[in-house]
C-alpha beads as a LAMMPS data file, in Angstrom:
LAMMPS data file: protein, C-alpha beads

275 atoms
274 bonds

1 atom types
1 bond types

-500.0 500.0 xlo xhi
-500.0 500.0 ylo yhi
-500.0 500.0 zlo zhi

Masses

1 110.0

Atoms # bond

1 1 1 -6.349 -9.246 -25.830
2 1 1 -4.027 -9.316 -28.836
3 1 1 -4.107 -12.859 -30.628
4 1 1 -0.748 -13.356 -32.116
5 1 1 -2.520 -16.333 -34.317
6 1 1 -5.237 -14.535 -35.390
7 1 1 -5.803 -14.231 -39.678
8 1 1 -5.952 -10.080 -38.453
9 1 1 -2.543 -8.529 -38.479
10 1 1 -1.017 -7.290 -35.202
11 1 1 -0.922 -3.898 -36.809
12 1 1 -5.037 -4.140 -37.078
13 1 1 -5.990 -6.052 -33.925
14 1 1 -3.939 -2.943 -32.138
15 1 1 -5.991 -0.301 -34.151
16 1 1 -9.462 -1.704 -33.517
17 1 1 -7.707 -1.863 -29.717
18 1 1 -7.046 1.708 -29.945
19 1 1 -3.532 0.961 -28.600
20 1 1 0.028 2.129 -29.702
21 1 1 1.436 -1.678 -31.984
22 1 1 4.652 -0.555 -29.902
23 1 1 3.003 -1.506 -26.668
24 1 1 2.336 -5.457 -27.890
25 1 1 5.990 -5.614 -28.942
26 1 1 7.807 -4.331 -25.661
27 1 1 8.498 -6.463 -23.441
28 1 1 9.318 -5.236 -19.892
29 1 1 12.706 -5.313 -18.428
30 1 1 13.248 -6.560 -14.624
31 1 1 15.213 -3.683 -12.506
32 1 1 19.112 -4.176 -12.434
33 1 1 20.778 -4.900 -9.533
34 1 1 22.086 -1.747 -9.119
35 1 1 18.847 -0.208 -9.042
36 1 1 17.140 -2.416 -6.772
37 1 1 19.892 -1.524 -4.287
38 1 1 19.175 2.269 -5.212
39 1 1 14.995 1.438 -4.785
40 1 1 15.809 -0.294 -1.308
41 1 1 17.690 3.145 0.058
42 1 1 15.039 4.869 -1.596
43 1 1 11.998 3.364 0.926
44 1 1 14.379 3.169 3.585
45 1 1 14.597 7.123 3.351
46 1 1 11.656 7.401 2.836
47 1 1 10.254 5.829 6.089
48 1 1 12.431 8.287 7.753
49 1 1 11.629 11.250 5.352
50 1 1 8.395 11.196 4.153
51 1 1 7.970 14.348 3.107
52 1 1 11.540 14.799 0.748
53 1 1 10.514 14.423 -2.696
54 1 1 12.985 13.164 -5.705
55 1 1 15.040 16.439 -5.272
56 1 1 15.871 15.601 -1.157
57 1 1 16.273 12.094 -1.680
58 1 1 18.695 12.370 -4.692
59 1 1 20.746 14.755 -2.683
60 1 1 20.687 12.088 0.603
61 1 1 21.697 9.438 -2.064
62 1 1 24.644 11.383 -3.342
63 1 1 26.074 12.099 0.275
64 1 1 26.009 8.580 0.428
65 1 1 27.523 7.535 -2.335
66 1 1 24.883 6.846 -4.891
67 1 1 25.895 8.373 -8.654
68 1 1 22.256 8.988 -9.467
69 1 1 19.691 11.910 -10.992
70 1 1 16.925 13.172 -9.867
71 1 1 15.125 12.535 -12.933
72 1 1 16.303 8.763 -12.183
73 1 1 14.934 9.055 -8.817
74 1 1 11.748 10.349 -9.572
75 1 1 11.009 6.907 -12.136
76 1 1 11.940 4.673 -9.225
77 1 1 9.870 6.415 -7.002
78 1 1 7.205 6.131 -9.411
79 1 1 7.850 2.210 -9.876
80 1 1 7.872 1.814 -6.147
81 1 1 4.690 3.918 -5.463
82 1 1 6.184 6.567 -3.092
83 1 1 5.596 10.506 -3.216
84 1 1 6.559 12.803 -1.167
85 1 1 3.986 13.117 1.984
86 1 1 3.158 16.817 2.604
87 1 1 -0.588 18.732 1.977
88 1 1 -0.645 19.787 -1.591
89 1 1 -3.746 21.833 -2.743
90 1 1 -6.183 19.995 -4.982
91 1 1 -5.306 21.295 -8.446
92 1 1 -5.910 18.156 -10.657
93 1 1 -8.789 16.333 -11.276
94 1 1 -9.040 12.645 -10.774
95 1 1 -8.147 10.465 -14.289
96 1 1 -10.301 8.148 -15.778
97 1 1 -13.325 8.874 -14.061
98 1 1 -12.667 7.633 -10.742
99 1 1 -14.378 9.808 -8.018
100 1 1 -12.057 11.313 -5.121
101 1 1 -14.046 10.867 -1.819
102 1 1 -13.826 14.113 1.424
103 1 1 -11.735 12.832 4.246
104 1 1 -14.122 12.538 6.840
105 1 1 -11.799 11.483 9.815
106 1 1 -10.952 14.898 10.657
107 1 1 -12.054 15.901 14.455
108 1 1 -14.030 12.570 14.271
109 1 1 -13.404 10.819 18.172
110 1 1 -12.380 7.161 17.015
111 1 1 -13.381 4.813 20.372
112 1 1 -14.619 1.070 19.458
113 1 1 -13.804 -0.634 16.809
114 1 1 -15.199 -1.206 12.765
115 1 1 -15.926 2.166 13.401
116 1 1 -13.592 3.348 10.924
117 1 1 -10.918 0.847 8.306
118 1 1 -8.123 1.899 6.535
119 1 1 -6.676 0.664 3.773
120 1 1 -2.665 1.311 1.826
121 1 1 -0.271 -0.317 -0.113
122 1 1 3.741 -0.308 0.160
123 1 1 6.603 -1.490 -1.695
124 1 1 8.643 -4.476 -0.443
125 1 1 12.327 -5.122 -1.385
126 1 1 13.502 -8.557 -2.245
127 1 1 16.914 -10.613 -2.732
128 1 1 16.532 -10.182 -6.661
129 1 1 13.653 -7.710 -7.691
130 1 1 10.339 -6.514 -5.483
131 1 1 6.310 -6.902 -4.669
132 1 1 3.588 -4.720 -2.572
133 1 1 1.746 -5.410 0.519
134 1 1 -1.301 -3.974 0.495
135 1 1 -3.557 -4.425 4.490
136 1 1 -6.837 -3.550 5.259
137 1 1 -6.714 -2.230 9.337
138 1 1 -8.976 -1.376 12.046
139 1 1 -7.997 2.099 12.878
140 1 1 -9.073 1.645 16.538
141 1 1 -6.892 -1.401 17.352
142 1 1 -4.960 -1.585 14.698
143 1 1 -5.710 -5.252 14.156
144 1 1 -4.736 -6.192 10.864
145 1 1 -7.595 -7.375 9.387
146 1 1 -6.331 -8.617 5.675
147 1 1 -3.739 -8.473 3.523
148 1 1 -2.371 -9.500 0.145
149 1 1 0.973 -9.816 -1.011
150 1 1 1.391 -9.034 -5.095
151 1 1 3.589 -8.044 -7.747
152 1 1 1.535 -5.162 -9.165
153 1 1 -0.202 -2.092 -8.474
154 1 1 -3.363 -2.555 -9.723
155 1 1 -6.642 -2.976 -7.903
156 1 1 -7.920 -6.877 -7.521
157 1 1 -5.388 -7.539 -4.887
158 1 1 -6.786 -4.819 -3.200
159 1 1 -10.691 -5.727 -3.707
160 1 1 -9.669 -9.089 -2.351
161 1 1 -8.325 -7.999 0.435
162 1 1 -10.947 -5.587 1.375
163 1 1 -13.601 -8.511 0.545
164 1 1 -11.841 -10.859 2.856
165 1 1 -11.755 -8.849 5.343
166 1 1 -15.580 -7.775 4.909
167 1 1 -16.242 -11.398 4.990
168 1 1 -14.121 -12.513 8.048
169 1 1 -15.076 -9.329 10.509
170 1 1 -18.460 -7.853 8.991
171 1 1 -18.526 -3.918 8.172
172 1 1 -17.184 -0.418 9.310
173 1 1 -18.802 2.496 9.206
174 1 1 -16.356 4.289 7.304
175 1 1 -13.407 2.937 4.940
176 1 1 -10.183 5.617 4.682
177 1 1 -7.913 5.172 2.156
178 1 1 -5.144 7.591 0.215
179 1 1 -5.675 8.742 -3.538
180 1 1 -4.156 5.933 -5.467
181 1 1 -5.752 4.363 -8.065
182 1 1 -6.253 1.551 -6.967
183 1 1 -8.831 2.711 -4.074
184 1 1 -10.112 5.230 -6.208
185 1 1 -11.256 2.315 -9.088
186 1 1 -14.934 1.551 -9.401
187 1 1 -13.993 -1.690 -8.591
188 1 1 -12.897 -1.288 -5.258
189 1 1 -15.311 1.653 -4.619
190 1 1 -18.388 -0.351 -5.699
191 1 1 -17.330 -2.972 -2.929
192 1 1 -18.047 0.105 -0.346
193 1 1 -20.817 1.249 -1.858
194 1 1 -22.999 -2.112 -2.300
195 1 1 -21.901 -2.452 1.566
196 1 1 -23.376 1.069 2.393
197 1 1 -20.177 1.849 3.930
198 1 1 -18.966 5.669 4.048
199 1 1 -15.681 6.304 1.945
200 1 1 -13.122 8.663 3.323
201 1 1 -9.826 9.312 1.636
202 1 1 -6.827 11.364 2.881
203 1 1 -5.726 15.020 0.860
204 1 1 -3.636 13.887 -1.585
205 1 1 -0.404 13.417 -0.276
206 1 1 -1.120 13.931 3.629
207 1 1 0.220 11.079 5.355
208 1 1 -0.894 12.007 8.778
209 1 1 -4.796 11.267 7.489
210 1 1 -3.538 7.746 7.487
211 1 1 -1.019 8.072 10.277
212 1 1 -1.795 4.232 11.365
213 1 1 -1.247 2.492 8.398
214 1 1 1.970 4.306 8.071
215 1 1 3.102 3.438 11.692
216 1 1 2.342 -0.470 10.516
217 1 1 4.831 -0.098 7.578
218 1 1 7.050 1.193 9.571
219 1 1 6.923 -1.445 12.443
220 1 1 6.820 -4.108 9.084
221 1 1 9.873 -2.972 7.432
222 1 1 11.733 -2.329 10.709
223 1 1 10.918 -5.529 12.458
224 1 1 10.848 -7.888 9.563
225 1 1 11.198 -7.138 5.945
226 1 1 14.892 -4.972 6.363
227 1 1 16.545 -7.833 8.716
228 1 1 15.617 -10.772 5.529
229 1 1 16.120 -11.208 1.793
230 1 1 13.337 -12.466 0.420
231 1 1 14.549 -15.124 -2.271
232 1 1 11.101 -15.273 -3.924
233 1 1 7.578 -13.835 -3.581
234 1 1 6.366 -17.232 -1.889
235 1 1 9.012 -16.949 0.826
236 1 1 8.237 -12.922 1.391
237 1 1 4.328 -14.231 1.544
238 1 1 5.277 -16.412 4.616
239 1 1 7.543 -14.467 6.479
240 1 1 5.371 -11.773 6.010
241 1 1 2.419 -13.552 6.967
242 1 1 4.125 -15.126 9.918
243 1 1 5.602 -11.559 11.090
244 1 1 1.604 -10.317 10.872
245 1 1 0.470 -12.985 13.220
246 1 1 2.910 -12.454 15.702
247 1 1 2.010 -8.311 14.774
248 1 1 -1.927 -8.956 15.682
249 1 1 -1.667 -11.673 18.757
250 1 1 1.033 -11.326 20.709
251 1 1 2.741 -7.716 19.732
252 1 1 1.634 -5.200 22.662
253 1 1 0.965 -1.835 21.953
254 1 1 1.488 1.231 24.521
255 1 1 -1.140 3.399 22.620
256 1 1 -3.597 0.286 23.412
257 1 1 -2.704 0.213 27.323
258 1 1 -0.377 -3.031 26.528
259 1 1 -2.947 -4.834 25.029
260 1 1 -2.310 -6.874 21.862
261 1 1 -4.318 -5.539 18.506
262 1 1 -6.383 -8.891 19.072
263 1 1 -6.987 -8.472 22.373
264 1 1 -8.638 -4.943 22.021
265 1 1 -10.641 -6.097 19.143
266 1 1 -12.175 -8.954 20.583
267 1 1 -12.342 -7.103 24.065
268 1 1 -9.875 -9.361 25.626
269 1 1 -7.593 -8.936 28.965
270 1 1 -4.030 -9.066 28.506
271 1 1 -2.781 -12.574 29.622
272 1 1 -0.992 -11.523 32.687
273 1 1 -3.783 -9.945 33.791
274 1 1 -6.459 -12.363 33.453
275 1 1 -4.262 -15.116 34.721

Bonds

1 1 1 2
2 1 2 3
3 1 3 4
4 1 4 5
5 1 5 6
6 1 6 7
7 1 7 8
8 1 8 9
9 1 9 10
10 1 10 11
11 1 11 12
12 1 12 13
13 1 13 14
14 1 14 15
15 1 15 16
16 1 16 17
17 1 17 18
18 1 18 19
19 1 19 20
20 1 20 21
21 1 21 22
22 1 22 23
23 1 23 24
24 1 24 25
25 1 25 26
26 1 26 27
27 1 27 28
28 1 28 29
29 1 29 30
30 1 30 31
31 1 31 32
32 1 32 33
33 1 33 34
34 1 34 35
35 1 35 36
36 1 36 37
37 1 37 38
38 1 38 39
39 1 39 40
40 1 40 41
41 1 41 42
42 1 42 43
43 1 43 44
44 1 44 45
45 1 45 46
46 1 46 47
47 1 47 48
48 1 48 49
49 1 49 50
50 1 50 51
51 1 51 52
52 1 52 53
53 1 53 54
54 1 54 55
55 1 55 56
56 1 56 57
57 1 57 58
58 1 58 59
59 1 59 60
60 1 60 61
61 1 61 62
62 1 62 63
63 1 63 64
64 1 64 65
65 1 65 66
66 1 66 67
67 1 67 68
68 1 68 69
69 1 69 70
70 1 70 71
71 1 71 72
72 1 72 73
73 1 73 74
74 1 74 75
75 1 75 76
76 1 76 77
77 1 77 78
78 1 78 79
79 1 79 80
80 1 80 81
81 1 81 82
82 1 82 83
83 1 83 84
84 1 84 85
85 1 85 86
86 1 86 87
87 1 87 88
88 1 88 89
89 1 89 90
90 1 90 91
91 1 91 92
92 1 92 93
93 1 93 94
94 1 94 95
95 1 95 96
96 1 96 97
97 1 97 98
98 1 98 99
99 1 99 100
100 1 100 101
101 1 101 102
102 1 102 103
103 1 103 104
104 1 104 105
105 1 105 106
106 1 106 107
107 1 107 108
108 1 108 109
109 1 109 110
110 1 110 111
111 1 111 112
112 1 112 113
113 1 113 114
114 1 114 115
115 1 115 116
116 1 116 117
117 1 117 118
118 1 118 119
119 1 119 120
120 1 120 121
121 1 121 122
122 1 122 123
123 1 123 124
124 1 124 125
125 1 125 126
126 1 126 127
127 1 127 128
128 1 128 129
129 1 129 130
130 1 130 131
131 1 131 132
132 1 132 133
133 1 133 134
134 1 134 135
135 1 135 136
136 1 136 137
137 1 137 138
138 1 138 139
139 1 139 140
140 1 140 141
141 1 141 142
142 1 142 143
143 1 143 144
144 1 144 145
145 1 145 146
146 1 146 147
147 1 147 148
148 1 148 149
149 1 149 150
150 1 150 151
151 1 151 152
152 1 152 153
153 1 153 154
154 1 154 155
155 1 155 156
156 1 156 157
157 1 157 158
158 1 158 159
159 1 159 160
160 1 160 161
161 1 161 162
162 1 162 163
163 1 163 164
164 1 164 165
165 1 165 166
166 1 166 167
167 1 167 168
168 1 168 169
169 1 169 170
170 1 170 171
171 1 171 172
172 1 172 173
173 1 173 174
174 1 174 175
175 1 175 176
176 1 176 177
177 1 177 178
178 1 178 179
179 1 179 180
180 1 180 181
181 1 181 182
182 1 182 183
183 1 183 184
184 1 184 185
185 1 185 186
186 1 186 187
187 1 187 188
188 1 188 189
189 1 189 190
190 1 190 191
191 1 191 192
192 1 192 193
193 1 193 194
194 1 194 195
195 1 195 196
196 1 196 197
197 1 197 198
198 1 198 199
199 1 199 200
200 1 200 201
201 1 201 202
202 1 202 203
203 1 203 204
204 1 204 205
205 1 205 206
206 1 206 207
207 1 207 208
208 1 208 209
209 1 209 210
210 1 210 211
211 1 211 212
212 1 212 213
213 1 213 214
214 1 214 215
215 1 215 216
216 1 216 217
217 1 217 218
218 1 218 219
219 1 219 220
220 1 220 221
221 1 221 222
222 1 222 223
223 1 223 224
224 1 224 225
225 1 225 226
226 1 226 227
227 1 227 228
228 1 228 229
229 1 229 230
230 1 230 231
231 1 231 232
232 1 232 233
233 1 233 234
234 1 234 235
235 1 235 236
236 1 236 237
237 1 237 238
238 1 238 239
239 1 239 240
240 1 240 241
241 1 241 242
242 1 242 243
243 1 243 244
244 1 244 245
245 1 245 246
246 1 246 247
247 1 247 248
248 1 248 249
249 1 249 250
250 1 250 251
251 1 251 252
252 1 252 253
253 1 253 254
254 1 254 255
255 1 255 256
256 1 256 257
257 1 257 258
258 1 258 259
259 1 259 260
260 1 260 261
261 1 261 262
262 1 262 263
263 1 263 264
264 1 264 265
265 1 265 266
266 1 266 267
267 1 267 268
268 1 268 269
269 1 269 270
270 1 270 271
271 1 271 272
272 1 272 273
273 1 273 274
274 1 274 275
């Protein structure tokens, strides 16, 4: 965007931008060891206490040990992409123009499945810094149906994913996702809506309206990402990947009678049975 060769000043080239000259000169700064450590603790609480905002957590931190503020708390949290998870009313109106969708799951019997998709993002802790793992699910069977693994927050990791996944297992009839941005963008709306699929998307900051999703972090962190230290994004993309394929083939599920998330998608029998 900004030529640094250009016969047009900086100072000019960020005008006719309409962007602060401050932002082309800074140059961001990787998180310090000490607060990747902090960041880790943070979405370890988290998982346990979804609903304690920076207030709760910077209180668990200090009974731990952790010299920190809450004001401190609240910019990792923010970094990591982690609020607290309770119903808040709908006070604010949605920035740049993106268009907040009705949850439409409520009361709504979900039996077969691409009946209804889900989609969410989550922060991943590393040996020396982080990423996000963003999944596209079948709420049904809880098949994992795509995923990308990136180092930002921003949407086209997500619109891959969701086009993959499109691609690879046709269409649902409904696509839930939470508030953030990056499901809200026209880009990854527009996907939906060229598709003629219905777009749900949980009360802003109401976990339970994407309960499953949630129970996959959960079972991701617990089972895989906590127990390794992920020397690079390459070697988290792996693990990760491998950890997923194990997840969808071979991991039974009681809420699925025992039956692997492949095996209820595809209408399979359990192994043992059909042998």
């Amino acid at each position: 965007m900004i030529d640094r060769s250009h016969d047009l000043s900086i100072t000019r080239q960020a005008k006719a931008l309409g962007i602060s000259r401050s932002i082309v000169y800074y140059l961001p700064q990787p998180a310090s060891a000490a607060d990747l450590k902090l960041m880790r603790r943070i979405d370890e609480l988290h998982l346990d206490y979804p609903f304690a905002g920076s207030r709760m957590l910077q209180k668990l931190l200090n009974r731990e040990g952790f010299e920190t503020g809450r004001l401190h708390v609240r910019t990792l949290m923010k970094r990591m992409g982690i609020t607290a998870l309770y119903r808040k009313p709908r006070t604010s109106k949605p920035g740049d123009g993106h268009k907040i969708y009705p949850y439409l799951l409520r009361g709504l019997a979900v039996t077969r499945p691409n009946q209804v998709w889900a989609a969410d993002l989550t922060y991943i802790p590393m040996a020396r810094g982080f990423c996000y793992l963003i999944a596209v699910i079948d709420w049904f069977t809880r098949k994992v149906l795509s995923w990308r693994l990136s180092i930002t927050m921003d949407a086209a990791p997500c619109v891959e994913a969701l086009e993959e996944a499109l691609a690879r297992y046709g269409k649902p009839e409904i696509f839930n996702s939470d508030q953030g941005s990056q499901f809200t963008s026209h880009d990854f709306t527009g996907v939906l809506l060229d598709s003629k699929i219905q777009i749900s998307m949980d009360g802003k900051g109401a976990w339970r309206d994407n309960v499953f999703v949630e129970r996959l972090w959960r079972s991701v962190k617990y089972e895989e990402v906590y127990l390794k230290a992920y020397e690079s994004v390459g070697q988290a993309r792996t693990s990760i990947g491998k950890y997923l394929e194990i997840y969808n083939r071979k991991r039974p599920h009681s809420s699925l009678d025992d039956r692997t998330p492949d095996e209820a998608y595809f209408k399979l029998e359990p192994l043992q049975q059909a042998a």
